[in-house]
N, C-alpha and C positions, 0 to 999 in steps of 0.2 A: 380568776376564772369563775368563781361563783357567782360576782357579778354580771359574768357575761352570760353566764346558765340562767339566772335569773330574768336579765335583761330581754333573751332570747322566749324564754317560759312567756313572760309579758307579751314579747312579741306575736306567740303562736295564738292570745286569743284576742288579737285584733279583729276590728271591725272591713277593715279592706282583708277581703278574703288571701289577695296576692301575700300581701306582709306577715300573715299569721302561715300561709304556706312553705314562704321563703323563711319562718322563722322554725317551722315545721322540720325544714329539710336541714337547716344547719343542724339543729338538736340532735336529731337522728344520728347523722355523722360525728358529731359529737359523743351521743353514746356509744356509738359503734367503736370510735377512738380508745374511750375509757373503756368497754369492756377486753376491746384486746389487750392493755395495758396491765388489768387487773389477772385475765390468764396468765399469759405472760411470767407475773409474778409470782402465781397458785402454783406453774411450772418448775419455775426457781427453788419455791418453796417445797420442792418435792410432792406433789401434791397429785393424784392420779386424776390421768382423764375423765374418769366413772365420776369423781367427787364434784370435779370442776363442772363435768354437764349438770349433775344433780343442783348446783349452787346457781346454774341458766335454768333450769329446764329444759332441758334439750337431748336428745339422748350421748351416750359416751361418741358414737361413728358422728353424728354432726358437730359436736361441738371437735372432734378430731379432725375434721374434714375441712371445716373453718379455719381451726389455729395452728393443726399438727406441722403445718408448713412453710410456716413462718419464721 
């Protein structure tokens, strides 16, 4: 996978505006993947909402609103 994080990072500072885009928007989704994963975990780990927003930046009701539902 770090390959492909890598590979992808490459991609976003291409010269064709489209390929640095497309490689823009995977990443994204990508991080968005690994952060709920990592919640997720902080959850498992007993770990309160308050801490988990503090560790995004985000306040405790949005990072709640994002993942509490999942």
């Amino acid at each position: 996978m770090t390959d492909d994080l890598a590979s992808l990072v490459r991609q976003a500072r291409d010269d064709d505006p489209l390929v640095a885009l497309q490689a823009t928007t995977a990443l994204r989704h990508e991080i968005e993947r690994m952060e709920a994963v990592q919640v997720r975990r902080a959850r498992v780990a007993g770990l309160p909402w308050a801490q988990i927003a503090d560790a995004i930046g985000v306040s405790k009701q949005a990072v709640h609103k994002k993942y509490g539902r999942r």
